[in-house]
N, C-alpha and C positions, 0 to 999 in steps of 0.2 A: 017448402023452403024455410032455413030457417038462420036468424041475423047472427051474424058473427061475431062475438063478445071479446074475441082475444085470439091472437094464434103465436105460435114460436115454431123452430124452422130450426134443422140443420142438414149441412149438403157434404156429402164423404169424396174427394176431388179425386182419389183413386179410381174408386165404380162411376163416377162420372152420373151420381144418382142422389138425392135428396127427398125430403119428406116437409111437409108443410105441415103442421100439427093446427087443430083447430078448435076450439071451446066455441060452444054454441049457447045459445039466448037461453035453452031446455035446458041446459045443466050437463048434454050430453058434448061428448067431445069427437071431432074426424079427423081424418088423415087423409090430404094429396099425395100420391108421389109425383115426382119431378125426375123426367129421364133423361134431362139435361142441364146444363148451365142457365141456357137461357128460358128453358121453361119455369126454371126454378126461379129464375131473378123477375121473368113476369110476372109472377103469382105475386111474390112480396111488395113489387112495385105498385099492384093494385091494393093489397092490405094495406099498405102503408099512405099509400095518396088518398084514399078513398073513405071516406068516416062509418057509409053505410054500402057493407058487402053482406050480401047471401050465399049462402049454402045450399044448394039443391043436390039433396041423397043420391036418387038413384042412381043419376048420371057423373057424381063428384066433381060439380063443376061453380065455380066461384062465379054470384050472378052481382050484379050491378044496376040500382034503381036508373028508370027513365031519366035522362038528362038532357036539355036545353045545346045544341049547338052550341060549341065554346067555351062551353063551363064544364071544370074538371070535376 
């Protein structure tokens, strides 16, 4: 896994599809797609609330450190 240093995002409202663009802690960069509105607006709402997100390759899936009941 590796920590998430930055991302940018755009969603095309025609195809009903968007892309989450990702820059990683290695220098290297990923790409989510989003096959919807609302999976799209998931993804950013966890980028955006969240200070420490991960990247896990294989599966392309946005991880989130252990947290405490109650605290965001």
């Amino acid at each position: 896994m590796q920590t998430v240093i930055g991302y940018r995002a755009f969603y095309h409202a025609q195809s009903n599809s968007g892309r989450v663009y990702l820059r990683l802690d290695s220098g290297e960069d990923a790409e989510i797609a989003a096959d919807s509105p609302a999976e799209f607006s998931a993804m950013l709402e966890v980028l955006r609330r969240h200070p420490e997100v991960m990247y896990e390759e294989e599966q392309g899936l946005l991880v989130l450190p252990w947290r405490k009941p109650g605290t965001a």
